[in-house]
C-alpha positions in Angstrom: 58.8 -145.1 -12.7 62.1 -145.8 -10.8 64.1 -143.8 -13.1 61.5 -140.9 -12.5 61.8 -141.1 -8.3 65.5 -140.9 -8.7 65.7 -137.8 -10.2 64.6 -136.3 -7.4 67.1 -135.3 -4.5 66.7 -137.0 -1.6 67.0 -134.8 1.9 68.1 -136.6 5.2 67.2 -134.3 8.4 66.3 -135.5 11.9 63.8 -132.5 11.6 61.0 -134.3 9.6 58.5 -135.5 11.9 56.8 -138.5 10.9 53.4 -140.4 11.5 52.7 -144.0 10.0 49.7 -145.9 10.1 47.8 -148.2 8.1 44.5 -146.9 6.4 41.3 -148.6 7.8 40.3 -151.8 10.1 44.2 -152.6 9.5 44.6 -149.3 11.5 42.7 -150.1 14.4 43.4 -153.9 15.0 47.8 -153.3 14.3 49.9 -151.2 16.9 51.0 -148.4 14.5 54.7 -148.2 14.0 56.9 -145.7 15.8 58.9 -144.6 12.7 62.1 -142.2 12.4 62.6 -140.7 8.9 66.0 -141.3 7.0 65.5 -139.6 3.8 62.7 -137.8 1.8 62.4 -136.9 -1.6 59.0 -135.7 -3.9 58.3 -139.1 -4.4 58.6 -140.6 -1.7 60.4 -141.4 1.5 62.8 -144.1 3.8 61.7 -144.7 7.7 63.1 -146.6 10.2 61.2 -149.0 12.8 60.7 -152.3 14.7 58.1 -153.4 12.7 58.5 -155.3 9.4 56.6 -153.8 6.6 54.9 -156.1 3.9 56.0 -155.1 0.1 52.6 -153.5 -1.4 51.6 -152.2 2.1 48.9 -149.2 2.1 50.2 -146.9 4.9 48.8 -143.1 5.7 51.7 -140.6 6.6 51.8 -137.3 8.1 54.1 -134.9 7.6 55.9 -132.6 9.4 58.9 -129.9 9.2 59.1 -126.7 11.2 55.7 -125.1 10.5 54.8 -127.1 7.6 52.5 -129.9 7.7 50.7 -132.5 5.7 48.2 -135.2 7.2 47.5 -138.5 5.4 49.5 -138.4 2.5 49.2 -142.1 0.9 51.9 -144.3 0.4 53.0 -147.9 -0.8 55.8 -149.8 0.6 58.1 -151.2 -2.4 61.2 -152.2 0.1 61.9 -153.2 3.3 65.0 -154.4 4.6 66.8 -155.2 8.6 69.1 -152.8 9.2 70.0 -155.1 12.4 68.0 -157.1 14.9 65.1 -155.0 16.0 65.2 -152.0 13.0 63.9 -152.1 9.7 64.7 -150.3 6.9 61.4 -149.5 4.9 61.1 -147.4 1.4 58.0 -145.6 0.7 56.3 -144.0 -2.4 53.4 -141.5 -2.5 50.4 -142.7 -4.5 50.5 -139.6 -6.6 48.8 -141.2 -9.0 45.7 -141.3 -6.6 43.1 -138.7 -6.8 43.1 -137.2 -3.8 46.5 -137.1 -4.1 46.6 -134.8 -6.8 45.5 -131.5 -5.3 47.3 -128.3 -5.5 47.2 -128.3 -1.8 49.6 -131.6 -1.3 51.8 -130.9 -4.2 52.2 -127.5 -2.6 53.3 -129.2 1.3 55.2 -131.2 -0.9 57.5 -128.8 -2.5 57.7 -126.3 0.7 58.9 -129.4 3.0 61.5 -130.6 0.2 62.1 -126.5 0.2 63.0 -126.5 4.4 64.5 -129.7 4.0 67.0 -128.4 1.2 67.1 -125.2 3.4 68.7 -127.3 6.4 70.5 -129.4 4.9 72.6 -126.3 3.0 72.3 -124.0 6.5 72.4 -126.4 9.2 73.5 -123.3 11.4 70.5 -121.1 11.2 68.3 -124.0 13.0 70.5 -123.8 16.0 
């Protein structure tokens, strides 16, 4: 599986918004992280925040580049690290292998936001 997820380009942009929280009661009763996005790739994805995520952690994500957008995409933490004393550095992978998961619809959102982020990364000068 980890040689699968890194065949897959990883995109860094500042222009991926992203939304973390954790599915269910865990949701309601845990302040949600504020998280910034360090790298994305079809698999999966890096964020950066003050809270310390638990290796095997359930999280929901949204998406969001531009005009695309995807709402609670699943995802598993399998890494977190301190980047220094209040940041951590957490690495998340989709649960494609998850039912709901596997409709056209999110593979689609998947490919057209690793499609803009390509796009900015090559022509950083058209966004501006």
């Amino acid at each position: 599986m980890s040689d699968e997820r890194r065949r897959h380009e990883r995109y860094g942009n500042e222009q991926l918004v992203l939304n973390v929280a954790r599915p269910g009661i865990k949701g309601i009763l845990r302040l949600n992280p504020t998280a910034e996005c360090l790298d994305f790739s079809l698999t999966g994805l890096q964020f950066s925040s003050k809270q310390k995520m638990r290796v095997g952690e359930k999280l929901v994500l949204d998406l969001c580049v531009h005009d695309v957008e995807l709402t609670e995409i699943y995802g598993e933490v399998i890494s977190c690290h301190p980047v220094d004393d209040k940041l951590w550095c957490s690495g998340v992978r989709f649960c494609l292998d998850d039912k709901r998961m596997r409709k056209s619809r999110i593979v689609h959102c998947l490919l057209k936001i690793e499609d803009k982020l390509r796009s900015l990364s090559q022509y950083p000068a058209a966004t501006a």
